[in-house]
N, C-alpha and C positions, 0 to 999 in steps of 0.2 A: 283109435280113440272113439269110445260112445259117449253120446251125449245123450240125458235123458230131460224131459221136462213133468214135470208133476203141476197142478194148479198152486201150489205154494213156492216148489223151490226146482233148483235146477242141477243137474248133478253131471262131470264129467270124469270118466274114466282111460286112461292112460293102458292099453291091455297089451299085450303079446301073445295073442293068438295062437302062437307052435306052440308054448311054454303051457298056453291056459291061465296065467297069472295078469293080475292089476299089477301094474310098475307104481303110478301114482294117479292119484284122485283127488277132486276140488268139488267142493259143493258149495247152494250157499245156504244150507242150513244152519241154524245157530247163529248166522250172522246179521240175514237179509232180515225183514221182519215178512217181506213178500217178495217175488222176485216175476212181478207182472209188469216189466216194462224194461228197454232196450238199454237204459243206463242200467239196470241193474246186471244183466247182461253181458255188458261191457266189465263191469267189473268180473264179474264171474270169469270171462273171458282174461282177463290180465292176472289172476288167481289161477287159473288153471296153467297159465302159458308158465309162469313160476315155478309151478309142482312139476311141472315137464323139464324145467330146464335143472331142476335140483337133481332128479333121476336122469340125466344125460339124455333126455330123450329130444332125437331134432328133428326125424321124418314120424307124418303121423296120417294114416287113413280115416276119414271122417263116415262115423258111424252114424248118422242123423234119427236114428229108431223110426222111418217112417212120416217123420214131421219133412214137413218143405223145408225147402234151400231158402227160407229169409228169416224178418223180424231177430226174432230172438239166438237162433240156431246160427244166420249170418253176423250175428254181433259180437259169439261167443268166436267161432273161426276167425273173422276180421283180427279180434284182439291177438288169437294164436300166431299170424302169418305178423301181424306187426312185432310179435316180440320176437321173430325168427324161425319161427315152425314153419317146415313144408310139407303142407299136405301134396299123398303122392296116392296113385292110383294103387288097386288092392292086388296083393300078391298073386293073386288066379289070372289078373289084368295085367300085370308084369312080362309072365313067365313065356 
């Protein structure tokens, strides 16, 4: 899973990495009018966990693009692991 932030909006994608392919993706483009604060966030986050569970997807590695582990990035995850996602360490960390 990446998650991206832009000064407007917020974008998460659903990837498979061996395949190279998006399964599913949530943004809040189109919807939010801005997406600068942790309610927005949360929704984002309860939108994204959705898209995940329509494509069967239920383990997910969290791609943060370089942004820290809070604010905004922990509100999107929080929402994830509350609707039943587990994030799990990255398959090089597995093996």
């Amino acid at each position: 899973m990446a998650i991206r932030l832009t000064s407007r909006h917020m974008y998460v994608q659903f990837i498979d990495d061996t395949q190279g392919v998006t399964l599913a993706s949530a943004s809040s483009q189109g919807g939010e009018k801005t997406a600068s604060n942790i309610e927005a966030a949360t929704r984002m986050g309860a939108s994204a966990a959705e898209c995940a569970k329509k494509a069967g997807i239920v383990n997910v590695v969290v791609d943060r693009g370089g942004h820290r582990f809070h604010g905004k990035i922990k509100a999107i995850v929080d929402e994830l692991v509350k609707a039943g996602l587990v994030p799990g360490a990255k398959a090089e960390e597995v093996a």
